[in-house]
C-alpha positions in Angstrom: 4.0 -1.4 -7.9 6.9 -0.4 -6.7 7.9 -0.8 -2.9 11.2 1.2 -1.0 11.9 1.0 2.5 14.8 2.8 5.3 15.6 1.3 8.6 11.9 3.6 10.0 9.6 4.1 6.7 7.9 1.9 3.9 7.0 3.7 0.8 4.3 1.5 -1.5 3.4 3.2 -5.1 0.8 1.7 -6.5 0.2 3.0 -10.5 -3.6 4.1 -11.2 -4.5 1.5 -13.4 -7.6 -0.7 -13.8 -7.4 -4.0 -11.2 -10.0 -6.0 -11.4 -13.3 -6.4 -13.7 -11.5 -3.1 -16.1 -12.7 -0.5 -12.8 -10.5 1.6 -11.6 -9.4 1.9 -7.7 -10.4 5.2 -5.9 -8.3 6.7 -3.8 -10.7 5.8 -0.5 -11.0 2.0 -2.1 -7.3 0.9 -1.1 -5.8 0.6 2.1 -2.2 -0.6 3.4 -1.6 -3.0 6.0 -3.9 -2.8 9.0 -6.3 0.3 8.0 -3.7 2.9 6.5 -5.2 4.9 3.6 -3.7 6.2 0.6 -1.5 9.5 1.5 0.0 10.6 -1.9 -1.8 11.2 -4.3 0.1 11.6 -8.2 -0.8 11.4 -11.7 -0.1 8.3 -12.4 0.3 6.7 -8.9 -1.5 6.1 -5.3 1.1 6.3 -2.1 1.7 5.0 1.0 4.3 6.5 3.0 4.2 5.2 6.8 6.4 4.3 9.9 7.3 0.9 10.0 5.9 1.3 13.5 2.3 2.2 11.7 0.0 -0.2 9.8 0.9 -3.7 11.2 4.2 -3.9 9.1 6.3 -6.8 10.3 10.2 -6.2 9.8 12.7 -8.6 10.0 16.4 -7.8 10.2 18.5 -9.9 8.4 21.3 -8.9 5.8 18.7 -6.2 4.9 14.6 -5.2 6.2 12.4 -7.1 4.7 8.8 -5.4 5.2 5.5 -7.5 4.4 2.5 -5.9 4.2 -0.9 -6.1 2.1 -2.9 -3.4 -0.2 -6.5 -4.3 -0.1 -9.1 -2.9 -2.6 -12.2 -2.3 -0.9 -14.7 -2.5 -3.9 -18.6 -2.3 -3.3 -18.2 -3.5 -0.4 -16.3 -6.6 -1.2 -12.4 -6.8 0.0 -9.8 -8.5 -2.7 -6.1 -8.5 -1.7 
């Protein structure tokens, strides 16, 4: 995973490979934050690109933004994090 960030945008890249019981996430099986679905789509990688304003992101200002945040996998039904 690899996570960059501005002072208005978090960008989350999350590489296509299997997480849990060797299955592999689908594109409509992952979400950021508070309901924000994939919106890149690459070869190797799933993307999130949103607002800091979007998603239920919580920034705090300090020597430099730090952005927390969850991916869920939404898997049969079932939600791991």
């Amino acid at each position: 995973m690899s996570i960059t960030c501005s002072e208005s945008w978090l960008q989350v890249k999350l590489r296509r490979t299997p997480l849990l019981n060797d299955l592999q996430p689908l594109q409509n099986e992952l979400s950021l934050g508070i309901g924000c679905p994939v919106n890149m789509v690459e070869v190797d990688f799933f993307g999130f690109l949103y607002l800091l304003t979007f998603c239920g992101i919580r920034v705090s200002v300090r020597a430099v933004i730090i952005s927390t945040n969850n991916i869920s996998f939404d898997c049969f039904g079932s939600t791991n994090q």
